[in-house]
C-alpha angles and dihedrals in degrees: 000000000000088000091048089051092047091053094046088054089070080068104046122099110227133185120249131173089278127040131303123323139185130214114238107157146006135207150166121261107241084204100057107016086202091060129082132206126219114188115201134196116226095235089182097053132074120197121207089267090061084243116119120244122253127235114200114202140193089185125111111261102221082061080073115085115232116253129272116236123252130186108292095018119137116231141187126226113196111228090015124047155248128323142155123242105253100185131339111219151163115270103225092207102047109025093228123115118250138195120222106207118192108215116234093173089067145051138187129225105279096033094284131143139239119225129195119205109205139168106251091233082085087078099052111036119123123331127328087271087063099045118107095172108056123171104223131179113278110260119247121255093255083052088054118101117209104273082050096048090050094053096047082055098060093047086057091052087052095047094054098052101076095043083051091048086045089044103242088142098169087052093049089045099059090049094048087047089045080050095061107029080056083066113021110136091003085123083069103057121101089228097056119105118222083246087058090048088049085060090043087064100049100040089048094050105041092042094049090047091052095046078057088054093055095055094043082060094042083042091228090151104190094054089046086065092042102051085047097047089049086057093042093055091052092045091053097046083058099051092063093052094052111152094017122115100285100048093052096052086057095047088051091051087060101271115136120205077243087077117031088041098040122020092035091050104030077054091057099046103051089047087052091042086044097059086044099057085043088057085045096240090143088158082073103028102054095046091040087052095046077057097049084050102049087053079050087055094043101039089060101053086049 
């Protein structure tokens, strides 16, 4: 027990003089064999190399508070899980601040999500063995299982979308193409649910679509097709398997055939029709917009 805690600890967020650190390694000191090293990164500081600074430490590490959550932070819950911090607030009824953590270690029937809304003095009482909320570093995408990496994806989606409306395209382009990568082949695997496959779709499709956008913006005309073809190939994959378990798990989460039918591929095919007719094929982008059209006719009578 005492060995599992120890190499948890690596992954806590503690607080430290000054400012937050996190434990990445331990060693013995050559000089005194009784005495051990930690050595912390200063999560809350940024040297002019962009690198954080290292405290090395000779203190026992349980003498270091844990740290407090913050927005964004990843937390573990013992006995329950993993989650993210979607907001810290005042309690109006009892005057405490509270986190509201958001689970990504369980789901609920109909893709939806579980929150726990806990004082944040959860997070400080006692020493790091009493402890049952902890703040640790956020796991790298290869640590991620599915549920995690699908997730991350959505965040990225998120992310993207204000630097796109502000018209930072190479910066929302790197997020939508994160997005995907971060999920890329994940339908395939054995320990994916047919609910994770439904937000594999969507987050395949609308991500691809967008990443099209942003080359239609940056007039990079081949990825534009790409990205829109990828999308395409999804939308129309889907399509043939209308009123089979996927498609109805999209259509219960709020999706219509209208959109993911129409807009999505109408979407697809004008940016594809639109980096044709840029690279004057005109033999494949008329015919290819008369298509896209006709879906527009079609979509609104629907």
């Amino acid at each position: 027990q005492q060995q599992l805690r120890q190499a948890m600890n690596k992954d806590f967020i503690i607080q430290t003089p000054y400012g937050r650190g996190l434990i990445y390694h331990t060693k013995k000191n050559t000089n005194k064999e009784d005495e051990t090293i930690h050595c912390l990164k200063l999560t809350d500081i940024n040297l002019a190399n962009n690198t954080k600074p290292t405290l090395y430490t000779c203190q026992n590490i349980n003498d270091f508070p844990p740290a407090l959550p913050r927005i964004d932070d990843d937390v573990v819950i013992d006995g329950v899980g993993r989650g993210v911090v979607e907001d810290v607030r005042r309690n109006s009824n009892s005057g405490d601040d509270i986190a509201v953590v958001l689970l990504n270690t369980w789901r609920l029937a109909g893709r939806s999500r579980v929150r726990i809304y806990t004082p944040l003095s959860s997070f400080s009482k006692g020493n790091h063995a009493d402890v049952t909320y902890h703040v640790v570093r956020k796991k790298r995408l290869f640590e991620m299982d599915i549920f995690e990496k699908i997730e991350y994806a959505k965040a990225k989606k998120q992310e993207a979308i204000p630097h796109f409306v502000q018209g930072r395209y190479d910066e929302a382009l790197s997020l939508f193409s994160e997005a995907v990568h971060a999920v890329r082949m994940q339908q395939h695997s054995p320990d994916s649910s047919n609910e994770m496959r439904a937000d594999l779709v969507e987050i395949m499709i609308t991500c691809s679509n967008n990443a099209a956008s942003c080359y239609v913006k940056k007039k990079e005309w081949k990825d534009a097709q790409q990205q829109a073809r990828n999308a395409l190939l999804i939308i129309d994959a889907l399509e043939g398997k209308r009123g089979m378990k996927i498609h109805t798990i999209l259509r219960q989460g709020g999706l219509t055939d209208l959109k993911m039918f129409g807009e999505w591929r109408i979407k697809s095919m004008l940016i594809i029709a639109r980096a044709e007719a840029e690279e004057q094929d005109y033999v494949m982008a008329i015919p290819r917009l008369k298509a896209a059209l006709s879906h527009t006719r079609i979509s609104v009578h629907v």
